[in-house]
N, C-alpha and C positions, 0 to 999 in steps of 0.2 A: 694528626688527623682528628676531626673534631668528632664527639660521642656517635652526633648524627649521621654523622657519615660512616662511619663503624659500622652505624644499626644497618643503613640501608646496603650498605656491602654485605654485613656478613648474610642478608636478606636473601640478597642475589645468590650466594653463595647456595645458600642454604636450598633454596630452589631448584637451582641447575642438578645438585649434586641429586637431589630425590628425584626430579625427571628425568636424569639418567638412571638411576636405579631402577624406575618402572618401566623404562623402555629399554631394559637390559634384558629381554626376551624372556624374562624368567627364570635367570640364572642366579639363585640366593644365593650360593657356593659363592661364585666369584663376588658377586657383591656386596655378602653378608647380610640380606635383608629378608627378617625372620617373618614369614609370612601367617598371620593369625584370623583363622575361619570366623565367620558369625555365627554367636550365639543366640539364638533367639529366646532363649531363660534371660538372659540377660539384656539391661537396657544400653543403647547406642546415648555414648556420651560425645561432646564438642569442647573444645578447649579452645582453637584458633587457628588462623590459618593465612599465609602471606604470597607473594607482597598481599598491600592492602589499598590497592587501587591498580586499577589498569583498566584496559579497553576488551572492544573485543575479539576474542580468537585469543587473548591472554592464559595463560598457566596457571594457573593457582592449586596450591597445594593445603587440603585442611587435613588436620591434626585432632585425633579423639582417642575413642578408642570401641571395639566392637562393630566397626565397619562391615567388615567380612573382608571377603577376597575375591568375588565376584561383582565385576563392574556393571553385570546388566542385573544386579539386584540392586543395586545401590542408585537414589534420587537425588540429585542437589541442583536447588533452586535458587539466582539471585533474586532478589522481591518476589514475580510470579514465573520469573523467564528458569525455562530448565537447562540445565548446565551439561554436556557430553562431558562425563565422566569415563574417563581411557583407565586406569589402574586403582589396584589398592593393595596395602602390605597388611590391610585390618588396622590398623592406628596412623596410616598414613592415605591419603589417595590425593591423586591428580585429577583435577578436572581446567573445564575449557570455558573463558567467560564467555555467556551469549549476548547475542546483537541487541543492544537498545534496552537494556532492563531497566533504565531510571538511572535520577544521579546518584544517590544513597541508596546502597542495597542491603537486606536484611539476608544475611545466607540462611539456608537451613537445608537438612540433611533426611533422608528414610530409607531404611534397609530393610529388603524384606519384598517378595511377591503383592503388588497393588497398591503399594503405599502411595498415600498422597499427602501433598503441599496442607498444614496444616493439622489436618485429623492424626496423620502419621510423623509428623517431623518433628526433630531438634532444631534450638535456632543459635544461633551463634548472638554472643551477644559482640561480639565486636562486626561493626558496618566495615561495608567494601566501597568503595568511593569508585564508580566509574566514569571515566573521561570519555567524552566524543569530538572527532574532530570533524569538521563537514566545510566542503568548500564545493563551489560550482561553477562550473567550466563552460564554453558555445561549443555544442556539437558544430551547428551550420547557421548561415544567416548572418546578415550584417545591418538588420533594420528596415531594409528596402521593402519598400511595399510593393512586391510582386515574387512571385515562386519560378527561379530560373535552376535545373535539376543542372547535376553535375558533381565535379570533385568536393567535397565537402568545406576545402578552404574557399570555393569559389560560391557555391549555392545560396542564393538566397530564397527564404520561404516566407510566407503567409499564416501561419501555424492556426489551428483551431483546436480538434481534439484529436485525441492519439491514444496509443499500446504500441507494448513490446510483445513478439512473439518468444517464443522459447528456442528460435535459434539468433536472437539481438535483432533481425530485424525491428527498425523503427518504424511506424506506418500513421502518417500526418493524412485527416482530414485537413486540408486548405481551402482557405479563400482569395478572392480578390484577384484573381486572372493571374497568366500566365507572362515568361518572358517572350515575347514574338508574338501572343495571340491578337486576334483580333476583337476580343470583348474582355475588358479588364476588368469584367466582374465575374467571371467564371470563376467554379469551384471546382474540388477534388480529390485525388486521392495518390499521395507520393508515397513510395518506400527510401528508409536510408538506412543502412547499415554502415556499422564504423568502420569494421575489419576489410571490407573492399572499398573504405574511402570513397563512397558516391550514394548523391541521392537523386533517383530515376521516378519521374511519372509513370502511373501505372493508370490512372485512368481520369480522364475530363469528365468532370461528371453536368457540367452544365451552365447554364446564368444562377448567378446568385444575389440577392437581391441586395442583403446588407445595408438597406437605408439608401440606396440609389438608384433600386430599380423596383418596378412593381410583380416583376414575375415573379412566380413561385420557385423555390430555389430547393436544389435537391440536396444542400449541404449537408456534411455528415455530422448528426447531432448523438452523441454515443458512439465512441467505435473500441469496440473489445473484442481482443483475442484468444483463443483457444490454447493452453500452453501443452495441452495434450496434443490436440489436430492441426493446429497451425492455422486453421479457419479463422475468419475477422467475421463480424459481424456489428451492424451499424444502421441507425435509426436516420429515416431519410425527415426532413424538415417540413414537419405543416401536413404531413399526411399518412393515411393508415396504410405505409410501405416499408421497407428495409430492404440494404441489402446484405448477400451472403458474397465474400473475396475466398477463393479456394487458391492456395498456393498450387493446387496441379493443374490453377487453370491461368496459373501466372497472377492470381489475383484479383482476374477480371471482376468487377463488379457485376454482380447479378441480383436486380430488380423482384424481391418478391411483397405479397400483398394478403393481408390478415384477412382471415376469417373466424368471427368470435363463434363460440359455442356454450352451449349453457352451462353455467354452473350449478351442480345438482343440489347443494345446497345454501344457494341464491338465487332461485330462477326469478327471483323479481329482478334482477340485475338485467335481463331481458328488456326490461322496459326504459331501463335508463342507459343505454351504451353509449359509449361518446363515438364522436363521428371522427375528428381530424383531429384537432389541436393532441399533441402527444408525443414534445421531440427528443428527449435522453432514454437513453436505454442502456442498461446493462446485462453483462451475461453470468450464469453458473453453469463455471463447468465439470460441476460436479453431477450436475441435474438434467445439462445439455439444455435447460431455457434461457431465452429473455427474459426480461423486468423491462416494463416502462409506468410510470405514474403522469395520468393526464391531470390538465388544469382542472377539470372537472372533478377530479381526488379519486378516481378510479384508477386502480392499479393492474393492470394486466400482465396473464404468464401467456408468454406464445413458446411455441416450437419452431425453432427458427427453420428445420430444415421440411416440414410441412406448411409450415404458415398459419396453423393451427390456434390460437388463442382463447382464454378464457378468461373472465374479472375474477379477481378472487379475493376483494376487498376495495371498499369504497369509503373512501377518508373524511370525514367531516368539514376537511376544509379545502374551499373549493375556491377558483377564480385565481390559483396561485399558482406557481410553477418550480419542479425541483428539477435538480440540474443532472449531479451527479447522482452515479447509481454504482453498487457495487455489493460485491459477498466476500462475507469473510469465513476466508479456506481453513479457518482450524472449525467452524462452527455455519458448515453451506447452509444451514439452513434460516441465517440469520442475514439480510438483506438490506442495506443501506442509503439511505437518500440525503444528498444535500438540499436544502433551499434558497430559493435566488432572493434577491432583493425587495420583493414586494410580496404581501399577501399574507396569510397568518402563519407558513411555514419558514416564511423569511428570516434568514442567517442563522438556520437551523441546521444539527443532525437528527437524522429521524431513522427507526429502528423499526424491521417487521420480519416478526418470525413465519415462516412459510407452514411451522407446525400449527401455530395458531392465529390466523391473521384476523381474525374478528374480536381477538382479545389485547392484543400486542403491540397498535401502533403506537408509535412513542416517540416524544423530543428528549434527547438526549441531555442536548446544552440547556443554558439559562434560557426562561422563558421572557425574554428581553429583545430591545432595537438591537441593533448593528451597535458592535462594538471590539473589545480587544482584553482577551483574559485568557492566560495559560492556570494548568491546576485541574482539580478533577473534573470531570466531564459535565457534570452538575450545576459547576460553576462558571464551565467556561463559555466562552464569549467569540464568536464571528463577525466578519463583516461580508456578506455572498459571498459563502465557500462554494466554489464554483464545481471546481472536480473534485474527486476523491476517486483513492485505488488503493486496495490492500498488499501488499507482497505477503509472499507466500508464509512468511512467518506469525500470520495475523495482525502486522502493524499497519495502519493506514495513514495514507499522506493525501494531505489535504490543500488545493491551491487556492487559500483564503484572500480573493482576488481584489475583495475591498480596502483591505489590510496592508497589500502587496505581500505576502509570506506566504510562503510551503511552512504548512502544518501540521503535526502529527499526533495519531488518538491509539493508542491501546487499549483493545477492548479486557485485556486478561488486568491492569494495573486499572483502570477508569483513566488515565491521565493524559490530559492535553497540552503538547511541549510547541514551542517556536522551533522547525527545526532550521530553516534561515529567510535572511530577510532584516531589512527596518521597518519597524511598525508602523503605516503610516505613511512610508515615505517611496513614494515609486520611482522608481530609476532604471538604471541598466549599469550591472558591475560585478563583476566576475569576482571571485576571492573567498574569504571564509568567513564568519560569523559579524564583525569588525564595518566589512566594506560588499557584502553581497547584496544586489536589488535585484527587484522584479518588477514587472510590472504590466496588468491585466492578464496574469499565468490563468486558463482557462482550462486545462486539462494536464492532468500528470499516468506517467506507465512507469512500472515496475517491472525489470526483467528477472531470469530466474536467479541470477546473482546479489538481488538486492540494490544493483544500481537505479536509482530514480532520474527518472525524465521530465521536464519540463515543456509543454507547447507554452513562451513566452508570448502570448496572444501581439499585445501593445509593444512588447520592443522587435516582433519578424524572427525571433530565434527560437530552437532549440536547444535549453539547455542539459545539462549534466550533475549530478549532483554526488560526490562523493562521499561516503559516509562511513565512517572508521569508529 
């Protein structure tokens, strides 16, 4: 057997045997594993700790010394992402890798009431190399350009914009009429969940215009869910309305209509309100408001379940239009905008803090055209990031629609990753890193497992994204 092979067996070895040690319920006797307190005269050292690459939900055991023996004293961090830390013998502890920290990770370690990432840590000077595998699957849909509800191997959709609720349903704004109808430009509103195999209209919402009709179209521009209440909410197209879906009322779409109020410290905002144009919206359900940003660069909070709204920040740049909207749940109070293709927000990220919005708006990425750059957030590069959604962990996925990629920004690391997709190149192809397309992905939802979704706008499908 050759050295290297040695190493990584007796690696494994070495792992299994201390993971069952620390989930030997606390029996030293039987185990022999001499359990030593933290000192806090003393300083917390790092030596190493193996394996030295894996994924997430992986084992890892690091090696020092002055840990302690209490796991909810103890912090460890891959780069910025924090690590659930299950045991420790004081020179030994087990933890658990987390979801998405980067490819090269810096470990580091803090023992002790409030420690934090940096001010309080030790760092390991040997890197953890983490792997990801991601591959993407059709929920429904076969390309056809119309939405016929049903068994899911059967169903074709229309896809626009979408979320997952917190019990998997999926909930598709659609266009472009129905199978049987009699106006093939009607839009709407389907549910599909996986687990009962079917996806059911829930409501017609109307003519839609899309470049073939002149009516005004009620299409759903924004639709986000509640993962507390199970409530959707969703910005109706070209006008100062929305609606509220209640699951106890089966979903029914229900028609409400804004009434702005003054801002007590902007009442000159009073004189400049916008009338219509104003169609993404997102929600915090942290705060229980909307967000929407009109072309006009006015940003409005409403209350969705009053209808209530107020400006509470007016952008300098104006005659543009942002797409996606979204918060990020480790920090609700920070609010995020895509920009579309034209205008001076164009294949932007743009950032506004709700604690201080007259100070704070901000382009995230390079202040450049359309183009295509992974790396820090500073530097990197879009082509009309059309949607964007956070999962619950802080990470955001981005369907950078002129690109054809799902893409992804961490706010805690600054870094912008491909997470799949050919740069460039639109298609339709199922598979992992290699052979996966897209093409015009128009909205993405994240359920509470971390699975991402795809509205494939240009290929009629629904995709799936799994991500290991």
């Amino acid at each position: 057997m050759s050295k290297f092979r040695t190493k990584v067996l007796n690696s494994i070895i070495s792992c299994l045997c201390a993971i069952y040690a620390f989930q030997a319920c606390g029996d030293d006797e039987s185990t022999g594993i001499v359990r030593i307190p933290y000192d806090p005269s003393q300083p917390v050292k790092v030596t190493k700790f193996f394996p030295d690459s894996g994924r997430i939900r992986d084992k890892v055991i690091l090696e020092g010394t002055n840990f302690g023996t209490d796991p909810s004293k103890i912090r460890v961090w891959f780069n910025n992402k924090q690590a659930a830390v299950i045991g420790s013998t004081g020179e030994q502890l087990y933890a658990i890798v987390p979801r998405m920290p980067g490819d090269t990770c810096t470990v580091a370690i803090a023992v002790g009431d409030g420690t934090q990432l940096g001010r309080d840590s030790v760092v390991f000077e040997q890197k953890f190399k983490y792997s990801i595998t991601v591959s993407v699957t059709t929920v429904c849909g076969d390309g056809t350009t119309i939405n016929r509800p049903g068994a899911l191997e059967q169903a074709q959709i229309a896809p626009f914009q979408m979320d997952v609720d917190q019990n998997g349903n999926i909930f598709v704004g659609v266009e472009l009429g129905f199978a049987g109808g009699a106006n093939k430009i009607d839009c709407g509103l389907v549910r599909i969940n996986e687990e009962e195999n079917t996806m059911e209209l829930i409501s017609n919402l109307g003519n839609s215009n899309n470049g073939t009709s002149t009516i005004q179209e009620p299409r759903l521009e924004g639709l986000n869910a509640d993962k507390f209440t199970g409530k959707l909410y969703a910005k109706q197209r070209a006008a100062l309305s929305y609606v509220v879906i209640d699951p106890s009322e089966h979903w029914v779409p229900r028609l409400k209509n804004w009434s702005f109020k003054t801002n007590p410290k902007h009442p000159e905002y009073d004189n400049d309100r916008p009338t219509v144009t104003g169609s993404y919206m997102g929600y915090n359900m942290f705060n229980k408001k909307c967000y929407t940003r009109f072309s006009s660069g006015h940003i409005a909070e409403i209350d969705p379940e009053t209808g209530e709204g107020m400006i509470i920040f007016k952008t300098p740049q104006i005659s543009c239009t942002t797409i996606g909207v979204d918060v990020d749940p480790k920090h609700p109070n920070m609010i995020y905008f895509s920009g579309y293709n034209s205008g001076s927000v164009a294949h932007g990220i743009w950032r506004l803090d709700l604690n201080d919005p007259d100070n704070s708006w901000t382009r995230l990425n390079a202040p450049t055209s359309s183009g295509y750059r992974d790396g820090p957030i500073e530097q990197a590069m879009f082509n009309t990031p059309y949607g964007l959604r956070f999962d619950m962990d802080g990470l955001m996925y981005i369907s950078d629609q002129g690109n054809s990629l799902i893409r992804s920004y961490d706010p805690e690391t600054g870094l912008v990753s491909t997470v799949l997709g050919i740069p460039g190149q639109p298609g339709f192809a199922n598979g992992g890193r290699e052979e996966a397309k897209f093409n015009g992905a128009t909205s993405v939802g994240v359920d509470l497992n971390g699975n991402v979704y795809v509205a494939d706008r240009s290929n009629r499908r629904i995709r799936k994204l799994a991500i290991e």
